[in-house]
C-alpha positions in Angstrom: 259.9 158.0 131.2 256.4 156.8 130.3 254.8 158.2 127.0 252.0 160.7 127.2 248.8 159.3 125.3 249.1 161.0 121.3 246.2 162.5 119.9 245.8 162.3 116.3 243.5 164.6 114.2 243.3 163.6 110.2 241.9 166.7 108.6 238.8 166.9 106.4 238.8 166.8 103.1 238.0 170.0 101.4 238.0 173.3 103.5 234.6 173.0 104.9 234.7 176.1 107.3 232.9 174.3 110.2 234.9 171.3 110.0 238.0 173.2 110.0 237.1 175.2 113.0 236.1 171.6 114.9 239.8 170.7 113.9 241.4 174.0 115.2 239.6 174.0 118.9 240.2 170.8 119.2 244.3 171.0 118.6 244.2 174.9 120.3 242.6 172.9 123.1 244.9 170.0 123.6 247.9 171.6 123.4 246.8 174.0 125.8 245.9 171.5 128.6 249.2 169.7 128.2 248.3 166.2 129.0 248.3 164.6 126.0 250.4 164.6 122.3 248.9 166.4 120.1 249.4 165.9 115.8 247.5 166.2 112.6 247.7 164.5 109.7 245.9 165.2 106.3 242.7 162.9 105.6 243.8 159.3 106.6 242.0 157.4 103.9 244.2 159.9 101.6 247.5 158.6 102.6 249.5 156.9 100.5 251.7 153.9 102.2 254.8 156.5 102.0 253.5 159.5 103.1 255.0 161.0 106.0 251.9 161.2 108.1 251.6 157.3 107.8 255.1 157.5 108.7 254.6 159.5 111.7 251.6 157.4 113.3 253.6 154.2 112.9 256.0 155.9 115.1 254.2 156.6 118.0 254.6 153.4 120.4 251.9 153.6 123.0 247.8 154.3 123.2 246.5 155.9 120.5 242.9 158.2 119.7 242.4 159.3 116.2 239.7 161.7 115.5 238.6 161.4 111.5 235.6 162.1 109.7 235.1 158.8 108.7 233.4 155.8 110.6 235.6 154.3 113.8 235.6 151.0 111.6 237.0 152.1 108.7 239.5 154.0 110.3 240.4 151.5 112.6 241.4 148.8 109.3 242.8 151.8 107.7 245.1 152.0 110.2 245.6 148.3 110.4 246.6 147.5 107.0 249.3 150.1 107.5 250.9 148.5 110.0 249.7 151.0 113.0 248.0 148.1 115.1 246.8 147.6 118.9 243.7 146.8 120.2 240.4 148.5 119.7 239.7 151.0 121.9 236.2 151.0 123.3 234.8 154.7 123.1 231.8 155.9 125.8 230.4 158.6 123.4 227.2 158.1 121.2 227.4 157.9 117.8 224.4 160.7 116.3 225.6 160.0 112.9 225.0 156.4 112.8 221.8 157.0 114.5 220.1 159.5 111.9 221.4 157.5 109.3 221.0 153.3 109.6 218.4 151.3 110.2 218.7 150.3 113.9 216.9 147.1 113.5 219.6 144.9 115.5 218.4 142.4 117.6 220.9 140.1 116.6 223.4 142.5 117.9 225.0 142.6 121.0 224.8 146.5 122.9 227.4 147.6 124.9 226.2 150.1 128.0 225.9 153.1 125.3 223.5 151.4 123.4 224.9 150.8 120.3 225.5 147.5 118.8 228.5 145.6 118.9 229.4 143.0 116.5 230.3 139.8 117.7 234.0 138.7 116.5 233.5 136.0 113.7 236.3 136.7 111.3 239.6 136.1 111.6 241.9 136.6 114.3 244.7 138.9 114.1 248.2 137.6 115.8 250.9 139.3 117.5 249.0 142.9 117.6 250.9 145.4 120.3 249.4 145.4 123.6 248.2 149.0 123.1 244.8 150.1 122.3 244.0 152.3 119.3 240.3 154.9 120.1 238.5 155.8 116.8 235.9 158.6 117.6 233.8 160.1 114.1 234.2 163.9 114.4 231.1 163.8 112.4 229.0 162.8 116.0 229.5 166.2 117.7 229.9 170.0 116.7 230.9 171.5 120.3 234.5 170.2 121.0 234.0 170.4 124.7 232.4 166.4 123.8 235.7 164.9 122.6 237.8 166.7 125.1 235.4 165.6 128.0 236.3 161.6 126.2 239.9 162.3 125.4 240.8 163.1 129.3 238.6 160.4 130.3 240.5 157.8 127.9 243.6 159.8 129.0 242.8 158.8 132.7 242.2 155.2 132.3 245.2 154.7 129.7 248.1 152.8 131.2 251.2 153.6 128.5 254.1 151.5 129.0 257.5 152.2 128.2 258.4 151.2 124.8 261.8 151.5 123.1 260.4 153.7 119.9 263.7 152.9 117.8 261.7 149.0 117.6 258.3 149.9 117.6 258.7 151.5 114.0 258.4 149.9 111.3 259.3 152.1 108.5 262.0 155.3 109.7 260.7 158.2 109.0 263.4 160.9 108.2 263.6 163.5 111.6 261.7 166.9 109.4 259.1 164.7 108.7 258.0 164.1 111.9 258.4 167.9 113.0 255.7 168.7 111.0 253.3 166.6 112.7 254.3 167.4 115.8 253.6 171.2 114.8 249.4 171.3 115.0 248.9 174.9 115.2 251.7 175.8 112.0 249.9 173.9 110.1 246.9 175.1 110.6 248.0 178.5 110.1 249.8 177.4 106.9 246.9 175.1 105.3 244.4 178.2 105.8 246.6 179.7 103.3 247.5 176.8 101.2 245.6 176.9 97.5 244.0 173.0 96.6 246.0 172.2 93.5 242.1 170.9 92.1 239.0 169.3 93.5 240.6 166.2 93.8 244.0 167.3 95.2 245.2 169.3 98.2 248.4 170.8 99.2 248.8 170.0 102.6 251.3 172.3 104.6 254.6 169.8 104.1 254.6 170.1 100.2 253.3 166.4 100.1 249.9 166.6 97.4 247.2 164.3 98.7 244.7 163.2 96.0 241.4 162.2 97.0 241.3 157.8 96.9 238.9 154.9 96.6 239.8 151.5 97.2 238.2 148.7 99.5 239.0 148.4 103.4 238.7 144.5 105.0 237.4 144.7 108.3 238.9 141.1 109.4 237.0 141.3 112.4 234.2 140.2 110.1 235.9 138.4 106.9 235.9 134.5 107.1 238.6 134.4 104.3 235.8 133.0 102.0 237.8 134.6 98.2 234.3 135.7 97.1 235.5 139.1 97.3 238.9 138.1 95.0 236.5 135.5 92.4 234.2 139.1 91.9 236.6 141.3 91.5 238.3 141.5 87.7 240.7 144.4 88.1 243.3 142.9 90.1 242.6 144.8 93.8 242.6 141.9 95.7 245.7 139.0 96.4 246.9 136.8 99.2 249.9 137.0 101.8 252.1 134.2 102.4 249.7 133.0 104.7 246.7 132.6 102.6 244.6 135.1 103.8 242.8 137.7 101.5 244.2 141.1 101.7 243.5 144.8 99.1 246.9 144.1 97.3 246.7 146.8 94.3 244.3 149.6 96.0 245.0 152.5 92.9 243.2 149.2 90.5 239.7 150.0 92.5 237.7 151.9 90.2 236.4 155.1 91.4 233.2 154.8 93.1 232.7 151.3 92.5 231.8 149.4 95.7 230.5 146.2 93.8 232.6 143.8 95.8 231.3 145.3 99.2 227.9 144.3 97.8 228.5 140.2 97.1 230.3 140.1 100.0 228.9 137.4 102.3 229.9 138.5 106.1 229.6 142.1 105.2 233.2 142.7 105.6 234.3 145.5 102.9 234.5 148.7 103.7 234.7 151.7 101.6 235.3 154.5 103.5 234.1 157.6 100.9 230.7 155.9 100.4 227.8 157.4 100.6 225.9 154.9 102.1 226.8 154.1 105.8 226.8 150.3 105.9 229.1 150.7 102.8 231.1 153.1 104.4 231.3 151.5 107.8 229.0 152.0 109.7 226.6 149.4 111.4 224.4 147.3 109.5 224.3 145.1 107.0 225.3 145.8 103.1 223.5 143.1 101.7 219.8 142.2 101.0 217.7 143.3 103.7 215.9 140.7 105.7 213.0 141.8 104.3 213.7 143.0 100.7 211.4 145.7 100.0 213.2 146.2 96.8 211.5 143.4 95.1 208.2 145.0 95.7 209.2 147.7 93.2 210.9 145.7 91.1 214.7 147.0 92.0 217.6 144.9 91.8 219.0 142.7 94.6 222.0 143.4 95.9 224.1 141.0 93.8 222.6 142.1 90.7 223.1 145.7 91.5 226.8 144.6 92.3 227.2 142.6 88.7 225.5 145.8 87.1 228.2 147.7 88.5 231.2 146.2 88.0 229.7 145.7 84.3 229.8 149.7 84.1 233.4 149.6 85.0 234.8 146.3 82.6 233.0 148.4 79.7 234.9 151.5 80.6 237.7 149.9 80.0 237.1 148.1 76.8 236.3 144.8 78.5 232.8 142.7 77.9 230.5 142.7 80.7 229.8 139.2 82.3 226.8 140.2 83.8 226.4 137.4 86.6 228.7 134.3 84.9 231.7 135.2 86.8 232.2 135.3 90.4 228.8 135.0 91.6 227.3 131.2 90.9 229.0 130.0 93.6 227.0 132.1 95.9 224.1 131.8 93.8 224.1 127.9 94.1 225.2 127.6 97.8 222.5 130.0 99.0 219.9 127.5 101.0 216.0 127.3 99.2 213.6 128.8 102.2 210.4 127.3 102.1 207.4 129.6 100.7 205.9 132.4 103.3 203.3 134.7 103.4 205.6 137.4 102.4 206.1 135.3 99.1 202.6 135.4 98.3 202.1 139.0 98.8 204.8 139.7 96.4 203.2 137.4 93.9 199.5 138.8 94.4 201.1 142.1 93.8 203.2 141.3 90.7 199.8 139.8 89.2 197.8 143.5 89.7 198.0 145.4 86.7 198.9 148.9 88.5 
């Protein structure tokens, strides 16, 4: 018997009334219609690697949407580096918050038939990923529900789910109660409504399991060239290598807390940190680095790499470390960075540092 497609919705953090309501027509909705799986989990950038709503995702063997309040890239490597893998999942609705929020300057970019730009594949290529295909849609985009149901059947209608034995598809067992909870949507609303968070950083999710708000790096390797800039910048141990070489976030709990200095210095714009407030930080499109034109010069602001050296500075100091400023991890970039002849943009910026204002 052929799997229905499984609908995943990670809760919000917090209990922002409006986003809870979202969460609640959405699952109400689902499970009404029939058609599809239906399951929550708490926040997905949340989950630790043992938690049993990681558990519960890595057990579900065909196509895949996850609706999260996070950008579809981040959750997508999220999901990646816990061993829940397929193909990316192209998704037909616009994304408003991207639009409202990021420079759309992308002629370099390649647009799908929405509009909205699609990065070229430059990093490195993933073997060996399961043959299905995993939809990230932002519940941040839309406030009437009636959007994401009108995608979900239409994804629902053009998924083709093969049979899959689950018993090989998952990688880490997940004990039989902790899947029934997940598979539940409408308890556990009812229960979390009631549920008291333990502080503003933790919440008590309706299976007893305490999620605590996180911060650590997400690689998008769609992008990363396996260049080690981001492991020569960092000092506090986040990043390592597997047995193949390739750079991976090997300590996540060492990332200090709103620190996204290595997102910064990184060259192909490949770190993601999903609770960032700024959306090329936290995902979405656009580039983290200098701008092509860097109007930050004409009032005198850090670059980019500076900003990131002054940054991680902050955090060595915190903990009783000296600050390197830009000694360590950084000339390499510095020196490899090609000279461009003088422009007229140059000279502006010169004629305006020499007025005394």
């Amino acid at each position: 018997m052929a799997k229905k497609l499984t609908v995943v919705i990670s809760q919000s953090q917090g209990k922002n009334p409006a986003k809870q309501q979202l969460e609640e027509s959405l699952a109400m909705s689902l499970l009404l219609d029939g058609n599809v799986e239906v399951s929550l989990v708490p926040h997905l950038y949340d989950l630790s690697a043992d938690h049993s709503g990681l558990l519960f995702l890595r057990s579900i063997p065909g196509d895949v949407i996850l609706l999260s309040w996070l950008y579809p890239r981040g959750a997508r490597w999220i999901l990646d580096r816990q061993g829940i893998r397929g193909h990316e999942g192209i998704s037909q609705l616009a994304s408003l918050s991207e639009d409202s929020e990021v420079d759309r300057e992308d002629d370099h970019h390649e647009r799908n038939g929405n509009g909205k730009p699609k990065h070229e594949q430059v990093g490195i290529v993933l073997k060996d990923l399961p043959t299905r295909k995993i939809y990230c849609l932002d519940l941040r985009d839309h406030t009437d529900p009636q959007v994401y149901l009108k995608e979900i059947q239409r994804i629902a209608n053009e998924s083709t789910l093969p049979i899959v034995d689950l018993v090989s598809f998952i990688q880490a067992q997940p004990r039989a109660e902790q899947i029934e909870k997940y598979l539940r949507p409408l308890d556990i609303l009812a229960e979390q409504k009631s549920a008291t968070p333990l502080s503003d950083d933790d919440d008590a999710p309706a299976n007893g399991e305490v999620v605590r708000r996180r911060w650590y790096p997400v690689i998008d390797y769609s992008r990363c060239t396996n260049c080690m800039e981001c492991i020569d910048f960092c000092l506090f141990g986040v990043y390592g290598l597997d047995t193949q070489g390739l750079i991976l976030v090997e300590q996540q709990d060492n990332c200090k807390k709103g620190c996204p200095a290595c997102s910064r210095v990184c060259p192909a714009n490949a770190i993601v940190f999903p609770g960032h407030k700024t959306p090329a930080i936290a995902g979405a499109d656009g580039e983290v680095g200098d701008m092509k034109i860097d109007l930050s010069k004409l009032f005198g602001a850090p670059s980019a790499v500076e900003l990131a050296a002054r940054e991680r500075d902050v955090e060595l100091v915190r903990d009783g470390r000296d600050a390197v400023g830009l000694e360590i991890g950084i000339p390499r970039r510095l020196k490899d960075k090609p000279v461009k002849p003088r422009d007229e943009l140059d000279d502006l910026i010169d004629s305006l540092d020499a007025l005394e204002l």
